[in-house]
N, C-alpha and C positions, 0 to 999 in steps of 0.2 A: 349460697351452696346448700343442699336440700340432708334433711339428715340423713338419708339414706347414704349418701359419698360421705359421711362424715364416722360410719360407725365405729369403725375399727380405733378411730382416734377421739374418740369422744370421752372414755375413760378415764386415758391420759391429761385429755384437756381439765378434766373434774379433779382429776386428783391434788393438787396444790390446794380444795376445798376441804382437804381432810384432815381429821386432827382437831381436836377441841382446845378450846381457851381455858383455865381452871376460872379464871376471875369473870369471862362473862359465864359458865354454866354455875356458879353461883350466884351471882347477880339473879339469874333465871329463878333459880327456886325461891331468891327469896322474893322477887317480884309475883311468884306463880302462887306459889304453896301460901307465903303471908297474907296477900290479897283473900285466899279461898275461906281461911281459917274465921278473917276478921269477917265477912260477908256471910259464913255460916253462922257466928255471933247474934251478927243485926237482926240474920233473918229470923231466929229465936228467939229475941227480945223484940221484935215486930208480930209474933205470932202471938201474944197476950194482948194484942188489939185486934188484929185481925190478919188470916191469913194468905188475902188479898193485900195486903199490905210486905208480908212476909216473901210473898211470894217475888217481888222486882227483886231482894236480894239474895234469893235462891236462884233467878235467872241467871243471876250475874257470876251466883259461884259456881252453878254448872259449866258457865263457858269457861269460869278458872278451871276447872276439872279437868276439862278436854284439853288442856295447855300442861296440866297433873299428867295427864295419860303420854302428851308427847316427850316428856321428859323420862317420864317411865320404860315411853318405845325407843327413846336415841340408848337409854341405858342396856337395854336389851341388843342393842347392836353395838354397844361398846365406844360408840361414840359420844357419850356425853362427858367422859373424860376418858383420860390418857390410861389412866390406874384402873387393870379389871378389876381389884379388890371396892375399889372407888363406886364404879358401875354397877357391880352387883349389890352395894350397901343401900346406896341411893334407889338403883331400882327395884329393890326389895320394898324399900319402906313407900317409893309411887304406887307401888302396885297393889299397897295393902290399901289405899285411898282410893283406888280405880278397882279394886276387887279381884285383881289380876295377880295371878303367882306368876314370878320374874319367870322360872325357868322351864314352866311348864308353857307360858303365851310364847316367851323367846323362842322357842325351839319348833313352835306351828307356824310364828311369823319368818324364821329363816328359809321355813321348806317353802310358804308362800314368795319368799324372794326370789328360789330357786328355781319356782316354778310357774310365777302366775306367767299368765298363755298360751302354755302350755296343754292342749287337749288330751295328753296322753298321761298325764300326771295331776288332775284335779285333782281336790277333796280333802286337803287341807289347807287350813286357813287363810280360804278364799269363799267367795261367794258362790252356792249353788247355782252351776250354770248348764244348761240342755241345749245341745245343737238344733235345729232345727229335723234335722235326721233324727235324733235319736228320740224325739217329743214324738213324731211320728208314728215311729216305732214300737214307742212305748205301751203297756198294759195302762188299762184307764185310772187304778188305783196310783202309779209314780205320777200318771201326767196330774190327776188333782190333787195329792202332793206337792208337787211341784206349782201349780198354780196357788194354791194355800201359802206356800212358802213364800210364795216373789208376790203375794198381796200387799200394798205399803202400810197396811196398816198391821199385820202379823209381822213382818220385817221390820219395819220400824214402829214399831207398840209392846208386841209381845218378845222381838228378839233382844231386846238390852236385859229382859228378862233373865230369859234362858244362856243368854252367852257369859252376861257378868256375875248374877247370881246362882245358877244351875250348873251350867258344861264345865266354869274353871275352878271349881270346887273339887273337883278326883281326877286322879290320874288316868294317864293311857295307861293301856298293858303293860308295851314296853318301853315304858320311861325307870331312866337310869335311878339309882338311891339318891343322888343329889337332888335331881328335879324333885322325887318324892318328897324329898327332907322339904324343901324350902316350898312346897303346897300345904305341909303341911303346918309349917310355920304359920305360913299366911291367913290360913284358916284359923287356927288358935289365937292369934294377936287382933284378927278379926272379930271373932266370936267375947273374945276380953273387952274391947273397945265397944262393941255393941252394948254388953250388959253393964257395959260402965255407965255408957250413956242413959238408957232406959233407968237405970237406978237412982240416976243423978238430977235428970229433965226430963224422966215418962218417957214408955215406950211409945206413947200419942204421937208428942212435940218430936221425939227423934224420926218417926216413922213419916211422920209430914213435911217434914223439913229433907231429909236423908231420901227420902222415897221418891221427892218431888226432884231433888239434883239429880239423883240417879237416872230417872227415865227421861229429863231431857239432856243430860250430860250424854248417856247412852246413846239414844236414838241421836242426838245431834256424831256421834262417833260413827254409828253403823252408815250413818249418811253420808259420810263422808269416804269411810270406804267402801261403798259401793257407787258410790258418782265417779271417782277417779279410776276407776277400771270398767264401768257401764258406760260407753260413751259411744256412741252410733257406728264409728270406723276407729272400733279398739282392734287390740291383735289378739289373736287366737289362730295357733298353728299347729299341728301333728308334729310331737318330737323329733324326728328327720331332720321337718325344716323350722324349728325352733333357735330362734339366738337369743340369749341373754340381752345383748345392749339393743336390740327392735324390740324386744318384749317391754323394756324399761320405757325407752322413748318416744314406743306408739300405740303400749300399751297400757302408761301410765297418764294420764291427762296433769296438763297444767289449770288447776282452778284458782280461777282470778278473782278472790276477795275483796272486799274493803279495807280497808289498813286496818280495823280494830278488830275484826273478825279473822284476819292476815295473824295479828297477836295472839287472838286468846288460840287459836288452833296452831299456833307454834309453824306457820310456813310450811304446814304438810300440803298445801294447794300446791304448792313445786313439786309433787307426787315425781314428777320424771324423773327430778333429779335424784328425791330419795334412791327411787330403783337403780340408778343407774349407779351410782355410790352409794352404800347406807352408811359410809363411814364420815360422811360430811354432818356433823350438826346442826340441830335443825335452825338454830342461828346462822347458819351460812349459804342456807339454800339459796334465799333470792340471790347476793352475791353471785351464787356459782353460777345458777341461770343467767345472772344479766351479763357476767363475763366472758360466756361460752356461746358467741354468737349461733350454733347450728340447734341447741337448744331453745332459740323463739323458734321455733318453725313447729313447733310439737303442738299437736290435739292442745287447743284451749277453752273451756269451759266458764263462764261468770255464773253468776248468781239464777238469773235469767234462763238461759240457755241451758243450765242443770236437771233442771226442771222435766226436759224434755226426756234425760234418761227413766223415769218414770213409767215409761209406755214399753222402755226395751227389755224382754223377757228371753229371746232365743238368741243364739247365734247363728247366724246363716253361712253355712261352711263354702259356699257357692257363689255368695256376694261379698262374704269377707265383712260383714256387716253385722249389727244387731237390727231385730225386728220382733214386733208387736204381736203377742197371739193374737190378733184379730188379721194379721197377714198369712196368718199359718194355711186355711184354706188354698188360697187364691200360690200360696207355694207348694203345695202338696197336687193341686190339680197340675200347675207346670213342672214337676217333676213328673209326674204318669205320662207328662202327652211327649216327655222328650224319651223315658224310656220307651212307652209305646212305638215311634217313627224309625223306621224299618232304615235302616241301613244303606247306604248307598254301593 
């Protein structure tokens, strides 16, 4: 049965996934957070030899990082335990390690829930995306914008930059006194923790060590969310005909890992399921997927095959598809030749 006949009840089907364990989401931090700490250790007592040497156990903690970040994102959606007092403590203190204030990322990743696929409600906390119409359209300064933007090497080089150390450091305009309070928390315990370090082991050793997780921690992040919703026949609809559980299940891809990579990124590869519940913990995703037979049938992505979202820049409202500015031609000439022909 195809997921389309399955939408209405798919929800349903997920929901007995929801609800967290207290004893495995501790088990998780201490397997996640302990690992990262001891590995930041080594990799500083490796860097007095060399930091070629240092650097295997920096690999290693950035992927703990990314597995830090998921623990930070189920807290932000209140699933990582039962207790919101719980969730917000814990993902206060992930987020000061992923450089993310709890209540200011929570509340751009809720609206991206609300809305990714949505063409009538981009522009937060989703990836810059141009229809193929509107690329068109465009003044020549958004379109190379826009091409600078979706470059992989500005995207993924320069964006862990600007997103983790730039953009969640201040608030929106209108964000509530809570969200303020606790940025600015993040920032202050941030800013302590830093000059702790620098005073303790040089701001060298922390900046090469800390500098090095951070941009592959990052960029392995931003890659991640933008492979599970860049996928050749994702969805993208005009609010009309917009539904939530299509948006999740065919708009979310399933990326199929290795089991250790499955680990350090926390099962966010079940990306469907997330969207479809976010209230399922990220220890329960594969479950939910292998339980819910109409969820194998969803967009699947490997390692491999990932790869190829790299080329896709537009969305083409006409094919329901993503496609390559080096197609952009060759569709702009067949849109004139079909408005040009006269009418019958």
């Amino acid at each position: 049965m195809s997921v389309q006949e399955n939408t209405k009840n798919l929800r349903k089907q997920v929901a007995p996934f929801e609800g967290s364990t207290t004893r495995e989401s501790v088990w998780q931090i201490i397997n996640t957070v302990g690992p990262f700490i001891l590995l930041w250790f080594l990799a500083y007592q490796s860097l007095s030899i060399s930091y070629w040497l240092a650097l295997v156990p920096m690999i290693a903690a950035a992927g703990f990082l990314v597995r830090v970040f998921i623990i930070f994102h189920d807290c932000t959606h209140h699933s990582f335990f039962r207790n919101r007092k719980a969730n917000r403590a814990v993902g206060t203190a992930m987020g000061v390690l992923t450089l993310f204030p709890f209540d200011q990322w929570g509340h751009e990743h809720s609206v991206h829930h609300a809305t990714s696929g949505n063409l009538d409600k981009r522009g937060t906390g989703d990836i810059w995306t141009l229809t193929v119409d509107e690329y068109l359209a465009a003044p020549l300064k958004l379109r190379l914008a826009y091409r600078f933007y979706r470059n992989p090497i500005v995207m993924f080089g320069l964006g862990p930059i600007y997103v983790f150390a730039l953009k969640n450091r201040f608030n929106r305009k209108d964000a509530r006194k809570k969200e303020r309070m606790n940025t600015y928390l993040t920032n202050v315990i941030l800013v302590a923790l830093i000059t702790l370090f620098c005073m303790t082991i040089g701001w060298q050793s922390f900046l090469l060590i800390q500098g090095t997780i951070f941009m592959i921690s990052g960029s392995t992040g931003i890659w991640l969310f933008y492979v599970q919703h860049t996928f050749e026949d994702s969805y993208f609809e005009e609010d009309k005909d917009w539904e939530y559980v299509k948006a999740a299940v065919e708009g979310s891809s399933f990326y199929k890992l290795p089991k250790l990579l499955q680990f350090l990124t926390g099962n966010i590869g079940f990306h469907h399921v997330h969207h479809l519940s976010p209230r399922v913990p990220n220890y329960k995703l594969e479950e939910a997927h292998n339980q819910t037979e109409p969820l194998k049938n969803v967009p699947t992505i490997t390692l491999a095959t990932s790869l190829k979202s790299l080329r896709f820049r537009l969305w083409d409202e006409n094919a329901k598809n993503f496609v390559a500015f080096k197609d952009v031609k060759a569709l702009a000439k067949k849109r004139i030749s079909v408005q040009a022909k006269p009418e019958l």
